[in-house]
C-alpha positions in Angstrom: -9.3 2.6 6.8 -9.3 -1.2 6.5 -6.3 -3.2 6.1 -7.6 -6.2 4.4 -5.8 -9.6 3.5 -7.3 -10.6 0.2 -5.7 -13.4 -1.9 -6.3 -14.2 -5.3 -6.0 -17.5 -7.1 -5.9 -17.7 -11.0 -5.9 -19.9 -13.4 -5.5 -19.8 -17.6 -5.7 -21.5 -20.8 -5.4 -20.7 -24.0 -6.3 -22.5 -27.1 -5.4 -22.5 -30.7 -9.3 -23.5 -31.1 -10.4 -25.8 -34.4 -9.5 -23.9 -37.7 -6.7 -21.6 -36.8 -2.7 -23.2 -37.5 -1.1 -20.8 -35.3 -1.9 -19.1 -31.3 -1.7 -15.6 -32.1 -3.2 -15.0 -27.9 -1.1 -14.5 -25.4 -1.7 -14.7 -21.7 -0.3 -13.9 -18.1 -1.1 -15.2 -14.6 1.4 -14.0 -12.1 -0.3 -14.1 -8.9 2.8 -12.8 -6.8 2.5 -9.6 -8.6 -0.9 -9.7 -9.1 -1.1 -9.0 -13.0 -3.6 -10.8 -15.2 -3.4 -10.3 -19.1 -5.2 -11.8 -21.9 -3.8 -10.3 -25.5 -5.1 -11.3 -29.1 -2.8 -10.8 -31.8 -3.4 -9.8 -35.4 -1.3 -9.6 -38.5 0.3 -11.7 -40.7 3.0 -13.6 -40.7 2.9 -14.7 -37.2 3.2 -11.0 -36.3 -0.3 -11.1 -33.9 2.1 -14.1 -31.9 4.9 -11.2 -32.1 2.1 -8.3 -30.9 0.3 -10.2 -28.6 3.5 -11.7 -26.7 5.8 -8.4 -26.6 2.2 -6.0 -25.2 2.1 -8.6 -22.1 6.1 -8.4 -21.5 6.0 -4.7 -21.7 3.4 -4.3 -19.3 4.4 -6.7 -16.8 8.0 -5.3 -16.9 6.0 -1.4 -16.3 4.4 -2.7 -13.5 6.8 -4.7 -12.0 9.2 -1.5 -11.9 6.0 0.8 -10.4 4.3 -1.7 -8.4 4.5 0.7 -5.5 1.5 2.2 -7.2 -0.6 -0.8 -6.5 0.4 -1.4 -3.5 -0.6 2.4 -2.1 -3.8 2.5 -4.3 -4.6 -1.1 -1.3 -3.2 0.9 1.9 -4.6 4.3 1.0 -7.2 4.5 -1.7 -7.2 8.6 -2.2 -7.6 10.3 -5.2 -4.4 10.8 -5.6 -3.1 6.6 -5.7 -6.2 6.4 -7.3 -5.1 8.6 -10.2 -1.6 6.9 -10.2 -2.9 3.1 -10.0 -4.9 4.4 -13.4 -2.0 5.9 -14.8 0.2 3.1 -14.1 -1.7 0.7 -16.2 -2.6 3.2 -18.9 0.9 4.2 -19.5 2.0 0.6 -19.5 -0.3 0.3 -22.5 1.0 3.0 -24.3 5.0 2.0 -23.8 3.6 -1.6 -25.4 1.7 0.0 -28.3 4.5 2.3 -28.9 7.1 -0.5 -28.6 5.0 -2.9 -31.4 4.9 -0.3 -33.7 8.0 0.8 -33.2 8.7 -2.9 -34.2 6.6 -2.9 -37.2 7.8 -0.1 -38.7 11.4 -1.6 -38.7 10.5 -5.1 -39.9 8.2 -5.1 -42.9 6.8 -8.3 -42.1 5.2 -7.2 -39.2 3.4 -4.0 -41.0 0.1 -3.4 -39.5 0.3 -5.9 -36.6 -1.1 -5.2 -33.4 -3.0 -6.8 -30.2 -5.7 -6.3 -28.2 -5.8 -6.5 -24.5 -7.3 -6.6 -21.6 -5.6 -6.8 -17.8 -6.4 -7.0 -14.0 -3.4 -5.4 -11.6 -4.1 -6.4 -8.0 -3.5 -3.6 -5.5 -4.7 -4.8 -2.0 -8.6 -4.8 -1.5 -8.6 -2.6 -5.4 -8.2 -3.4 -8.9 -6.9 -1.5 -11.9 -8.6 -2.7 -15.0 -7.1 -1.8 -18.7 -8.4 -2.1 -22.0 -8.1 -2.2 -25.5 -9.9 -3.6 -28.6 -12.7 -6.7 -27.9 -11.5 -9.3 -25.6 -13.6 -8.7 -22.5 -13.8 -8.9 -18.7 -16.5 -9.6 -16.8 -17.5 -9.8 -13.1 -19.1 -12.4 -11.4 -20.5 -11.3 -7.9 -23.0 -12.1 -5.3 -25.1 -14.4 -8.3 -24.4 -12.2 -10.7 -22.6 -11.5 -14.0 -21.6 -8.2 -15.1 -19.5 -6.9 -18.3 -17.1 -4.3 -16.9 -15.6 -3.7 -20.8 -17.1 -2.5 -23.4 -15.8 -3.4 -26.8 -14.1 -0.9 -29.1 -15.2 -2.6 -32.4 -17.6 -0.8 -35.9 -20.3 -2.7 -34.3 -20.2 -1.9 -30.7 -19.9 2.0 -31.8 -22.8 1.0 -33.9 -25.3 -0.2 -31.1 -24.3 2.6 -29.0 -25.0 5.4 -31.3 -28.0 3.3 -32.5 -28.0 2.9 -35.8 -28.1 -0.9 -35.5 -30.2 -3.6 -33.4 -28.4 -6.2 -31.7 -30.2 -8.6 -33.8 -28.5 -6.9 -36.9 -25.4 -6.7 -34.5 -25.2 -10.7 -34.1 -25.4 -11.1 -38.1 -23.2 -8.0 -39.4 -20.1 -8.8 -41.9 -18.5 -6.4 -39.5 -18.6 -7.8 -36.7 -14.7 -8.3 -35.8 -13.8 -4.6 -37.3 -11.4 -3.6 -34.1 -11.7 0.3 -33.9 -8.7 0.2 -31.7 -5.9 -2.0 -31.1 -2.4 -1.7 -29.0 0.6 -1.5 -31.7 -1.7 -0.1 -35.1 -0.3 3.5 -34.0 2.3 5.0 -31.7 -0.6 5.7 -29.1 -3.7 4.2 -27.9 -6.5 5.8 -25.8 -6.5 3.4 -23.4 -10.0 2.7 -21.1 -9.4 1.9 -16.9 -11.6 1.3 -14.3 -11.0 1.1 -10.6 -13.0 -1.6 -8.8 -13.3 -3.2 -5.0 -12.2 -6.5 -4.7 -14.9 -8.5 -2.2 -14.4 -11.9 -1.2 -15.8 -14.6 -3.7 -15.7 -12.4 -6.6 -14.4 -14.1 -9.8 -13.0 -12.0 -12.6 -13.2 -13.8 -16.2 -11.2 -12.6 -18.7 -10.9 -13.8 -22.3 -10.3 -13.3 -26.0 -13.3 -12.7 -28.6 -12.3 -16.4 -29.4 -14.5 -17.5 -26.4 -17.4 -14.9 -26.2 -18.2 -14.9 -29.5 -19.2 -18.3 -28.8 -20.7 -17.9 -25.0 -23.4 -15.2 -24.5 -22.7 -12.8 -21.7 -26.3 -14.3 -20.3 -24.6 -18.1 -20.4 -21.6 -17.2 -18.2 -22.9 -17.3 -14.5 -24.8 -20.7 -15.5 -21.4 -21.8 -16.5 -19.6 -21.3 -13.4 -21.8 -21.6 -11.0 -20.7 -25.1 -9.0 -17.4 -25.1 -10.8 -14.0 -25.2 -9.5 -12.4 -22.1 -10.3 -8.9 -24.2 -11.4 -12.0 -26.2 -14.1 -13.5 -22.9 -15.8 -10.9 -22.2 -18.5 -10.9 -25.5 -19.8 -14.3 -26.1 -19.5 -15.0 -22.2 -21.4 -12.4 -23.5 -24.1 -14.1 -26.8 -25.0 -17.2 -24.8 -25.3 -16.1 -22.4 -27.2 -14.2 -25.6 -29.7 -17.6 -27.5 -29.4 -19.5 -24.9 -31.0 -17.2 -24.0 -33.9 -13.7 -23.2 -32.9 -12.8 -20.6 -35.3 -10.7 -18.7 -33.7 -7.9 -18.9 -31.0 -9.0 -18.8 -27.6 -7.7 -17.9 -24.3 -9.4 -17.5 -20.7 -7.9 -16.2 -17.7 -10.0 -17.1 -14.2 -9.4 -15.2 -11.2 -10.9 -16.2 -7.6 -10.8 -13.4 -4.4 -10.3 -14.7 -1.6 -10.4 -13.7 2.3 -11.6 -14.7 5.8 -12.4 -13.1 9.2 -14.0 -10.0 10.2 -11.9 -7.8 8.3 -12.8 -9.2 5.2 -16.5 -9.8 6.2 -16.8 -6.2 7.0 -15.5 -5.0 3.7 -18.0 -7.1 1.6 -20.2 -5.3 3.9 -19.2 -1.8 2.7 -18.5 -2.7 -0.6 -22.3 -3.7 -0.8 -23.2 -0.5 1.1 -21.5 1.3 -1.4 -23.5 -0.1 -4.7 -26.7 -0.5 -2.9 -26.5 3.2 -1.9 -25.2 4.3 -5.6 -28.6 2.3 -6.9 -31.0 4.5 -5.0 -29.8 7.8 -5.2 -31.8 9.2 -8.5 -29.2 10.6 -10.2 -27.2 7.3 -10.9 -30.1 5.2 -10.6 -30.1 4.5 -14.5 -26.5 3.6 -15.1 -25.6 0.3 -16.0 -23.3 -1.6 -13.3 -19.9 -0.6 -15.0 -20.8 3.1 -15.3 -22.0 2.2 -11.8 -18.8 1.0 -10.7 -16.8 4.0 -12.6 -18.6 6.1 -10.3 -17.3 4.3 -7.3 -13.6 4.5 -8.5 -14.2 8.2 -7.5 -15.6 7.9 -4.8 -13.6 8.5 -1.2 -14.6 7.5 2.3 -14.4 9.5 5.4 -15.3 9.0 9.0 -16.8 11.0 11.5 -17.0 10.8 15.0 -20.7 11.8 16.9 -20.9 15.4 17.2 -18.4 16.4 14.4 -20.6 19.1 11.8 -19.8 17.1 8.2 -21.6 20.2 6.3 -22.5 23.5 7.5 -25.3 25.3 6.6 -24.3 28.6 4.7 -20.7 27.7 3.4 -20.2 26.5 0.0 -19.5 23.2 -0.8 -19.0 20.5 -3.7 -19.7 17.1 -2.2 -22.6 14.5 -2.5 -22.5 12.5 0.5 -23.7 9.1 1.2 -24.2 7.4 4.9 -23.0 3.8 4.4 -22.7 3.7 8.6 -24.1 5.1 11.5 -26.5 8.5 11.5 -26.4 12.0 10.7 -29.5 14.7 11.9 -30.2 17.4 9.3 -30.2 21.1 11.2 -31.9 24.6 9.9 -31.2 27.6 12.0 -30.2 25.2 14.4 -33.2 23.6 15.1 -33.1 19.3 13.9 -35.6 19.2 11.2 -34.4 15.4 9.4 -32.7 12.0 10.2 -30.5 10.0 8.2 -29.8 6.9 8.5 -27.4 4.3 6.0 -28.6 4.5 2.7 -29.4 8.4 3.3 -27.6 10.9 0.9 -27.4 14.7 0.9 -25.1 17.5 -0.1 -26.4 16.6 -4.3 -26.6 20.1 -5.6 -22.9 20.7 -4.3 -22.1 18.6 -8.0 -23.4 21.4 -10.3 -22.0 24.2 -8.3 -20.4 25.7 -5.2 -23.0 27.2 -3.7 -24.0 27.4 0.2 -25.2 24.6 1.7 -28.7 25.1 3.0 -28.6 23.0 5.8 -26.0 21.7 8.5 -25.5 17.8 8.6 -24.1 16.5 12.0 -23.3 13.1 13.1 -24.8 11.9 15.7 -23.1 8.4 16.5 -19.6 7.4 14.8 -20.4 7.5 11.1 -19.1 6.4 7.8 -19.5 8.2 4.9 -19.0 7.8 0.8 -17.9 11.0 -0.5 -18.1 11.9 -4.6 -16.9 15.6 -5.6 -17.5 17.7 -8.8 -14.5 17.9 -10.1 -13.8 14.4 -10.3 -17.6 13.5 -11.2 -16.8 16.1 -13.9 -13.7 14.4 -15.4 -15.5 10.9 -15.4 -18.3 12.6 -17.1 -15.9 14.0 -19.9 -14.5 10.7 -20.2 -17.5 8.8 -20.5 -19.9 10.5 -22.5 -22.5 7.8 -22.7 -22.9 8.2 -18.7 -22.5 12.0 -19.1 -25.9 11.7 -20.9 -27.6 9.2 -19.2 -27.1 11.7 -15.3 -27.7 14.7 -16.8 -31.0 13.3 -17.9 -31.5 12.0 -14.6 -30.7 15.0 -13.0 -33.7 17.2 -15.4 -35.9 14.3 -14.3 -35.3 14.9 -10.4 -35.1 19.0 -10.9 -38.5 18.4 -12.7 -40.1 16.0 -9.5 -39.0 18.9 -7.2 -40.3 21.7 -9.6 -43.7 19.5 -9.5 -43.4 19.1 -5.7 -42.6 23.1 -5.4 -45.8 23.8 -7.6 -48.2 21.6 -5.6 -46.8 23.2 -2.7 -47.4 26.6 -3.3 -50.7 25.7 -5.2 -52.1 23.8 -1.6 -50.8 27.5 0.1 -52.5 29.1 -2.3 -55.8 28.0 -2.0 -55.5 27.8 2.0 -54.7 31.6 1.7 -57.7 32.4 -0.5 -59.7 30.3 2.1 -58.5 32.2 4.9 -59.6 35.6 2.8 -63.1 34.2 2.6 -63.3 33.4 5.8 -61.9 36.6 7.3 -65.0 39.4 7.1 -66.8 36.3 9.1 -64.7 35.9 11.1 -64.4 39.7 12.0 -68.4 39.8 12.7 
């Protein structure tokens, strides 16, 4: 296990933009505790300010009290912290949405109002992502930009189930219909994601006040040669240049980390997605759904010699090799190689049945291990992705049936060759 020294510097602004008279966002930057919030607040009566301003007190104060979480989610990233770090957040959420409606139902000036948010809580070399409503965060990594939110807005719904085209998307009166929000009702369902933290990654996160002026396409042009302490200004004056209508707020966050440590976890961490890519069944999955699949994912070591599957007992584990090797054995006898990149152990997701092989390492090796069960419990959270691997996985059951058929069709016809041959060959 790695004990890496990442720091993270941040920076925010927030904006009342050109046509608005009051900031109804709210922000927080507290790099000692490593929380980063951007809220945007709705209702009348200066009740989004109210919303928007309570949801980040709550949530710092949750954290604050159960940072612990955070802190063992860095040290000792198991399924277990991960399922707490998560939980943290999520229920951090819900004690803000239950506290603004609480709130609202008390004060009848404040009926209806509510906030959406977004946050990043810093555990070590992890990140526990929450979500709510349409502000957004997004990744920038390696000379790339990625979305890691998806928004919970009439429109969004829309586009997924497909009954709209993201041209009619850009132009519908609905738009800025929020399907969920943090204060509206008692409860929330609340979205988290889990992601490594690598060295030069920059997390942007912001208020619909500044992408629904800056295409998701725009951003890495935008930062690219810019001082990180530069970006949320420069965003907001961008945003204010090209209309303004709305408040806007922008919350910048830089990793940082030097020596070998940290070199050799931006190793892994590339190991890790580069490995996810080619393996078939996730091959199709967008980089967020890519990136929930890593939040379950566990690492082990092995040292050379050590059996890592054996053939004949059951098992429930894909493996992937991110370091070092790994022979493949039937009946004893070595029959494959694997090297990093190499994955095996796939059918152990859709049940428990024998392994038909045993996998041995043969040098020191590093493995990425994702079970059923939890690949099951994404999959019922995310239905989208549910889809999209079950799909994949008819696709590669269907290139093995092919594979099998071709097979046995080439045996075939060497058998029926053999037949002919035989009374000949008797003579």
């Amino acid at each position: 296990m790695f004990a890496v020294a990442l720091t993270t510097e941040a920076f925010g602004l927030t904006d009342v933009g050109r046509k608005r008279q009051h900031n109804e966002d709210a922000m927080l930057v507290d790099t000692p505790l490593g929380l980063y919030i951007v809220a945007d607040g709705m209702g009348g009566h200066a009740a989004g300010e109210v919303a928007s301003q309570r949801a980040t007190e709550v949530v710092k104060q949750h954290i604050t009290a159960n940072r612990h979480l955070l802190k063992d989610l860095g040290n000792n990233p198991t399924a277990d912290s991960r399922s707490a770090a998560a939980a943290l957040v999520e229920v951090a959420v819900q004690r803000a949405c239950a506290d603004i409606y609480r709130t609202a139902m008390t004060d009848a000036t404040k009926r209806g109002m509510g906030t959406t948010f977004v946050c990043l809580a810093v555990g070590g070399n992890k990140g526990v992502i929450g979500h709510v409503g349409d502000s957004r965060v997004y990744l920038v990594r390696h000379g790339q930009c990625h979305r890691l939110t998806e928004d919970h807005t009439l429109v969004a719904a829309q586009l997924k189930a497909g009954t709209i085209t993201k041209e009619q998307a850009a132009n519908s009166q609905y738009r800025n219909v929020i399907t969920r929000a943090v204060g509206i009702q008692e409860s929330v369902q609340v979205d988290t994601l889990i992601v490594d933290l690598v060295p030069g990654d920059m997390f942007i996160l912001c208020s619909d006040g500044l992408h629904g002026y800056v295409e998701d396409e725009e951003i890495l042009p935008l930062v690219s040669g810019m001082q990180p302490a530069d970006l949320p200004k420069r965003f907001i004056d961008i945003a204010n240049e090209r209309g303004g209508k709305d408040n806007i707020t922008a919350v910048v966050v830089k990793v940082a980390g030097e020596g070998a440590t940290a070199n050799e976890e931006t190793s892994e961490a590339q190991s890790r997605m580069e490995a996810l890519r080619k393996i078939p069944l996730f091959r199709h999955l967008t980089y967020k759904e890519q990136t929930a699949v890593l939040s379950i994912a566990t690492t082990r070591t092995y040292p050379a010699g050590r059996e890592i599957v054996v053939e004949g007992q059951p098992g429930e584990e894909l493996f992937v090799v991110i370091r070092g090797r790994v022979a493949i054995e039937k009946n004893g006898v070595e029959i494959a190689e694997l090297r990093a990149g190499g994955h095996f152990g796939e059918m152990g997701l859709i049940d428990n049945a024998p392994r038909s092989a045993t996998v041995r390492a043969t040098e020191p090796t590093r493995t990425m291990v994702i079970s059923r069960p939890d690949l099951m419990g994404l999959m019922k959270r995310e239905s989208i992705l549910a889809v999209k691997m079950l799909w994949s996985f008819v696709q590669v059951l269907s290139d093995r049936l092919r594979a099998t058929n071709s097979e046995l069709s080439e045996a075939r016809q060497e058998l029926a060759v053999a037949q002919a041959i035989q009374p000949f060959a008797e003579e």
